[in-house]
C-alpha positions in Angstrom: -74.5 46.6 64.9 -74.4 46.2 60.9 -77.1 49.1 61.5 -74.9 51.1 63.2 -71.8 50.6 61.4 -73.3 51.4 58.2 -74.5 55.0 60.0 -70.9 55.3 60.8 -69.1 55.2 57.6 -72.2 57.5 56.4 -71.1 60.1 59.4 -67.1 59.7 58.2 -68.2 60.7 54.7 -70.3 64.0 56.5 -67.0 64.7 58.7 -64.4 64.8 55.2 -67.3 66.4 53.5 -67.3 69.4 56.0 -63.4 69.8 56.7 -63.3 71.9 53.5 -65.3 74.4 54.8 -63.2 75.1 57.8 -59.6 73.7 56.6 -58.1 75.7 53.8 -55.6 78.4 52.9 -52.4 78.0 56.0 -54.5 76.2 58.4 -57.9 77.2 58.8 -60.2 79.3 57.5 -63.9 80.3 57.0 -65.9 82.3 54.5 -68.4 83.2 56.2 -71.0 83.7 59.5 -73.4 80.8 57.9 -70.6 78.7 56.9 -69.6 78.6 60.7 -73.4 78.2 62.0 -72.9 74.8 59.4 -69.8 74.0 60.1 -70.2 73.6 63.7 -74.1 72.0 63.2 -72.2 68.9 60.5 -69.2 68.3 62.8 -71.9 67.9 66.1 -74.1 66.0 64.3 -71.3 63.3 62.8 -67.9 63.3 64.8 -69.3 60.3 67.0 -68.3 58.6 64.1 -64.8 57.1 65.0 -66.0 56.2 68.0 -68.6 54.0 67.5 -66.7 51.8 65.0 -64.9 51.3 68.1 -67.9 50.4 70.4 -69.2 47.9 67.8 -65.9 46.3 67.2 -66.1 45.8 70.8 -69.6 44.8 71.1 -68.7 42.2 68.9 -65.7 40.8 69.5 -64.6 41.3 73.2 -63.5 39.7 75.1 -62.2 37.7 72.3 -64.1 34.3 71.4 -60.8 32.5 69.8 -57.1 32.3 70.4 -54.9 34.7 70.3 -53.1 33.6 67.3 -56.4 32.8 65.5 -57.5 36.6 66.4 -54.5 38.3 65.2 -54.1 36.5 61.8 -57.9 37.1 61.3 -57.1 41.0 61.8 -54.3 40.8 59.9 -55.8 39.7 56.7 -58.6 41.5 57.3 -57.1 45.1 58.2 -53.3 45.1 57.2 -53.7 44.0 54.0 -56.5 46.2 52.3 -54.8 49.0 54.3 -51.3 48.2 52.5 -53.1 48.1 49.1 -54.8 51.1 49.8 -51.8 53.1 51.2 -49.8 52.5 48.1 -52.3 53.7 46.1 -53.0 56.9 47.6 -49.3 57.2 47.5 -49.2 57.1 44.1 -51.8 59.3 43.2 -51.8 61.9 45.4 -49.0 64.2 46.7 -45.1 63.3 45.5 -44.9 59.2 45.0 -41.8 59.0 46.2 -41.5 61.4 49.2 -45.2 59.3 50.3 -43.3 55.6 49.8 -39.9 56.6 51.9 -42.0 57.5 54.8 -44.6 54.7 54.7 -42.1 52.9 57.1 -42.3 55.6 59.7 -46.0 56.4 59.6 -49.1 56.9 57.6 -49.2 58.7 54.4 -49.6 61.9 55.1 -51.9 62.9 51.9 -54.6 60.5 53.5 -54.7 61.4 56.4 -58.2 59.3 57.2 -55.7 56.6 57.8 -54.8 57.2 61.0 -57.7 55.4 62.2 -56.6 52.5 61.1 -52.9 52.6 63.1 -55.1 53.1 65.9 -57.1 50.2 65.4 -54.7 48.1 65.2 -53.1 49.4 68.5 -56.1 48.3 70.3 -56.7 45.0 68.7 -53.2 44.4 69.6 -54.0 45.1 73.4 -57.5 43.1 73.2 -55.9 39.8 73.8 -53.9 41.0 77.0 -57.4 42.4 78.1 -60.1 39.6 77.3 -59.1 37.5 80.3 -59.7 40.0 82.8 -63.0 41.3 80.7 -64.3 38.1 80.9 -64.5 37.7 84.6 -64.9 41.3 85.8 -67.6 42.5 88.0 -70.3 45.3 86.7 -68.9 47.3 89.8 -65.0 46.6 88.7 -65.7 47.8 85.2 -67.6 51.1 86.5 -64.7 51.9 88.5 -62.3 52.2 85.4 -65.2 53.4 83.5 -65.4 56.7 85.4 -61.8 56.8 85.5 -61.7 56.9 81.9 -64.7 59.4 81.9 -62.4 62.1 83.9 -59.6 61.4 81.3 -62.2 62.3 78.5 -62.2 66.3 80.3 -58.4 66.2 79.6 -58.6 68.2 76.0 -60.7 70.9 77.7 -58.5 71.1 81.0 -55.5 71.0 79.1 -56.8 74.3 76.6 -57.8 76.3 79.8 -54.5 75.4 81.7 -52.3 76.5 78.6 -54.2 77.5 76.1 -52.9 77.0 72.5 -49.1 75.7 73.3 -46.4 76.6 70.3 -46.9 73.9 68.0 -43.8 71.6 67.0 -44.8 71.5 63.4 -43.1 68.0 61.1 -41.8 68.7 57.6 -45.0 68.6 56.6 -46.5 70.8 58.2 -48.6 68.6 60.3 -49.0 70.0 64.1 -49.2 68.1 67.1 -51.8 68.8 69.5 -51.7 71.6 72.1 -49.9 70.3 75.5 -50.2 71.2 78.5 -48.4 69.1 80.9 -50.9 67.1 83.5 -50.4 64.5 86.9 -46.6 63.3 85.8 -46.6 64.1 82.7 -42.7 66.1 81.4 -40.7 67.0 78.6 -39.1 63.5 79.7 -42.0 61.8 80.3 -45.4 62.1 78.8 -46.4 58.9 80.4 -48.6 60.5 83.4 -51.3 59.1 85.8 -53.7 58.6 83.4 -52.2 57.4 80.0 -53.0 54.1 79.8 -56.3 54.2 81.1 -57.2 57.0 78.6 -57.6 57.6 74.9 -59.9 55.3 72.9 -59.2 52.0 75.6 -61.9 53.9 77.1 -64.4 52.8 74.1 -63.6 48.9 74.3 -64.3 48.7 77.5 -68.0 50.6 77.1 -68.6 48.2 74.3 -68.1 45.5 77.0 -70.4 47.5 79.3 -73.2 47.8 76.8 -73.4 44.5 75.8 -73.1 42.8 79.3 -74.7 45.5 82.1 -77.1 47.6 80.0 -80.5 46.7 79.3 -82.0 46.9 75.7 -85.5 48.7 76.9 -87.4 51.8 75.4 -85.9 53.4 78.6 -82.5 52.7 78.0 -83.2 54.4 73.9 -85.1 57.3 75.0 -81.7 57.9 77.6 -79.5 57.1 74.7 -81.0 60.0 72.7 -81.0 62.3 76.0 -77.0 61.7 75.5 -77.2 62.2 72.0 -78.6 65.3 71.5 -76.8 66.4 74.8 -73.9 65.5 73.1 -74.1 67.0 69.9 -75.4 70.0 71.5 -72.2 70.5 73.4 -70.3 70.1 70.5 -72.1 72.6 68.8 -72.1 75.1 71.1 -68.5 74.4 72.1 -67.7 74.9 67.9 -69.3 78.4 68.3 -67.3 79.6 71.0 -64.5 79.0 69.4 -65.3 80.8 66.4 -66.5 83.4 68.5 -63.2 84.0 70.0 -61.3 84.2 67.0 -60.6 88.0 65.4 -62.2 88.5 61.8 -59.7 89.5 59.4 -60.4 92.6 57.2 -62.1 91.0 54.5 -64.2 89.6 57.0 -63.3 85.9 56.9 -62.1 83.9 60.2 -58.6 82.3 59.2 -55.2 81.8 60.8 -52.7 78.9 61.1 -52.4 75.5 61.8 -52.4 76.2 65.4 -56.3 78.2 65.2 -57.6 74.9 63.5 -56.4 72.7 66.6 -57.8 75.5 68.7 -61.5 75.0 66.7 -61.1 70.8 66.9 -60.8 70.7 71.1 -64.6 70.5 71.0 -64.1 67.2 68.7 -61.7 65.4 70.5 -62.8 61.9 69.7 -61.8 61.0 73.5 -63.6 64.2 74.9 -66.7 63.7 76.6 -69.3 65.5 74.1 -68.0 63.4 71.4 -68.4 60.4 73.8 -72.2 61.4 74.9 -73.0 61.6 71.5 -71.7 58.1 70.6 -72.6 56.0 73.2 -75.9 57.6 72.7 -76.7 56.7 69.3 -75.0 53.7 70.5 -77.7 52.4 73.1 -80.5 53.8 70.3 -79.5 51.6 67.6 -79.1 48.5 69.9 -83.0 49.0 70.0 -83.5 48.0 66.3 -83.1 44.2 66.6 -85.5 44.2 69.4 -87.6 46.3 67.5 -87.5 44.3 64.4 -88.8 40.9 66.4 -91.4 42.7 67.8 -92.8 44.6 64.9 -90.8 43.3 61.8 -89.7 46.0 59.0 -91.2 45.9 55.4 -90.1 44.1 52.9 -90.3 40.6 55.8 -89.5 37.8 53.4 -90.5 35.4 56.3 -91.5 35.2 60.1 -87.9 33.9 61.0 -85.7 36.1 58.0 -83.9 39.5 58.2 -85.8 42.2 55.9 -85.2 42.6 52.7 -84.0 45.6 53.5 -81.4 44.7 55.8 -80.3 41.7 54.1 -79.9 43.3 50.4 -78.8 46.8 51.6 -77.3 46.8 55.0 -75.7 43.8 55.8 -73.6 43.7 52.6 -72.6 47.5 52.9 -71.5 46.9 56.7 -69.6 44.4 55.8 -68.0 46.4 53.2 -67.2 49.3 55.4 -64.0 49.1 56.3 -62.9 49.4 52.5 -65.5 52.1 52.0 -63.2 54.2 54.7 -60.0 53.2 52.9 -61.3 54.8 49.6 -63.8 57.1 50.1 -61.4 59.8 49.5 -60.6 59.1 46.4 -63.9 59.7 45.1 -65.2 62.0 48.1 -62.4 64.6 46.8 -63.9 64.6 43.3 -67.2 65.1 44.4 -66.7 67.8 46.9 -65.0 70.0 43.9 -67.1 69.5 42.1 -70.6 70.6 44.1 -67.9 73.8 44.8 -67.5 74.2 41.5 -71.4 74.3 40.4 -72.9 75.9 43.7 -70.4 78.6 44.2 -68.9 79.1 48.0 -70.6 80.6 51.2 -73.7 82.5 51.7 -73.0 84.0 48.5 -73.5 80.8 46.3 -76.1 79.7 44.0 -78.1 78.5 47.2 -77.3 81.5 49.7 -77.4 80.1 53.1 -77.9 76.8 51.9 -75.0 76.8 49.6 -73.1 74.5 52.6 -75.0 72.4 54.0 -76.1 70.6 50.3 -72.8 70.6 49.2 -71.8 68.9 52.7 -75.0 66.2 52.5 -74.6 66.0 48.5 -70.9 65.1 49.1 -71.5 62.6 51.4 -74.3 61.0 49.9 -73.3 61.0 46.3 -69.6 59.4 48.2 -71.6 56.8 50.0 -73.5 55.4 47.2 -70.2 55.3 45.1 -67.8 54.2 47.5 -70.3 51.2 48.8 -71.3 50.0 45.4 -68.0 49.9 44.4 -66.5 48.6 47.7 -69.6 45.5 47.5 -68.4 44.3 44.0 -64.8 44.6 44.7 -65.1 42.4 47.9 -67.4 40.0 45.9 -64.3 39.1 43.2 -63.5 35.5 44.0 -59.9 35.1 45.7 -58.9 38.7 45.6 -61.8 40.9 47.2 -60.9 40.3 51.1 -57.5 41.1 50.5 -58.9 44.7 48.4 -61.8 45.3 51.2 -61.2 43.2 54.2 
């Protein structure tokens, strides 16, 4: 799992490296034919990252091994207070300070907009408690019932976009847009509570966790079918991407661009609770559970004894997975810099000091350069005596 989670918060930092290639100007735009082909390849390959953050939280920690109380102070300490520290200080330094502090009440700051993950995080640790009784006595043919419930909510972006298509967007103050509606089994202006609402959404990922770690055997079999869904995944992603851009009209300078509403338009194929980006992550999921049986059987280099973790694992990985979660509260702050600046020196599109490969090394230089930053900064914050759990968690 530190494996994994480590991958993620790599994957996050590909996902905020791409969105400036397809995100700018009213909405969303994109320079060129390549950029798109990149665009679509980045966002395949990486968007399973939310949800497996999800899937190891769960594969670790559900159904819960403590009290109630004892698991919701542990949380809070470790999630609501780095995420208040770090939500004042992306209030301060980016946007207006004090439009971002008068609506910190109501809802994330807007101007870090990576924090939504967190709010919903929370939401499902909340629920975790009410759950863990029933997940600790549940059959494997209970849990594969609401399993492939779940699975038919996951087609709910896609059935929603062909119903309605692209529904007029109620648009906050900020410009923000809510995604396209269409309504579905119950759901009304008065109601948007339907059949399936509370058996959809990322629920869905905490109780695969639970499935995983209890029902699914760690073979070779069970990797090679995990990649299968991977690549299956990403591939539907990809191709999904592409369509989209297909279908949007090239303006006369021959760039693909239009409002808010085209860029929720391009992100159906990314819905975190749609079933490529699900493929893909439970995929990647069920390969990386491989490496611990791996490492017994054939140990990795750097063994500093029959009975130890690597070197590797226990100087690099381990501490950077447990430094994670504050790597995703700052990243931005020094992802930003980065990404203007490989802009700045490469040039943008097919036309840049790279031609067609202009994009995709300013996406993986991005990303990297962020991820080495972010985690050695992240390790030696969380290392200061007293403070660092309340800075990283």
């Amino acid at each position: 799992m530190d494996y994994l989670r480590v991958t993620a918060c790599f994957l996050v930092m590909i996902v905020h490296g791409t969105e400036p290639f397809y995100l700018g100007g009213d909405g969303a735009q994109i320079l060129t034919a390549t950029d798109a082909f990149w665009v679509a390849l980045a966002e395949a390959v990486s968007r399973c990252c939310v949800p497996i953050f999800l899937l190891a939280s769960s594969y670790l920690q559900f159904p819960l091994h403590y009290s109630t109380g004892e698991f919701l102070r542990r949380r809070a300490v470790r999630i609501l207070i780095p995420l208040a520290v770090w939500t004042l200080v992306y209030a301060l330094v980016w946007g207006e300070p004090v439009k971002n502090l008068q609506g910190l009440l109501l809802n994330f700051n807007y101007a870090a907009g990576h924090l939504w993950f967190v709010y919903m995080l929370v939401g499902v640790y909340l629920i975790m408690p009410m759950l863990s009784p029933w997940a600790q006595k549940v059959s494997r043919k209970e849990l594969s019932i609401y399993l492939a419930i779940w699975l038919l909510t996951t087609f709910f972006p896609l059935v929603r976009q062909l119903a309605g298509g692209v529904a007029p967007l109620i648009q906050a103050a900020d410009g923000l847009p809510a995604p396209a509606q269409f309504p579905l089994w119950g759901e009304a202006s008065w109601n948007p509570y339907g059949t399936f609402y509370y058996i959809s959404g990322f629920i869905g990922y905490l109780l695969w966790g639970l499935y995983i770690r209890r029902f699914i055997h760690n073979t070779r079999r069970t990797a090679a079918f995990g990649w299968m869904m991977f690549f299956l995944g990403v591939g539907s992603i990809f191709g999904g991407m592409l369509m989209e851009f297909a279908q949007t009209e090239t303006s006369p300078d021959g760039f693909l661009q239009g409002g808010l509403d085209l860029a929720v338009a391009w992100e159906v194929p990314l819905a975190f609770c749609g079933f490529p980006v699900f493929l893909s992550a439970l995929g990647i999921t069920l390969v990386f559970r491989r490496i611990g049986a791996a490492q017994d059987a054939s140990p990795f280099p750097f063994q500093t004894g029959p009975e130890s973790h690597s070197w590797f694992y226990l100087n690099l990985i381990q501490p950077l997975s447990k430094a994670g979660y504050g790597m995703y509260l700052m990243h931005m702050l020094v992802l930003a810099q980065f990404s203007a600046m490989f802009r700045s020196w490469l040039g943008l599109g097919s036309e840049g000091v790279l031609g067609v490969w202009t994009t995709p090394v300013q996406i993986l230089a991005t990303a990297l350069c962020s991820f080495i930053v972010t985690g050695l900064i992240a390790v030696l914050l969380q290392r200061i005596p007293k403070i660092g759990k309340y800075l990283m968690g």
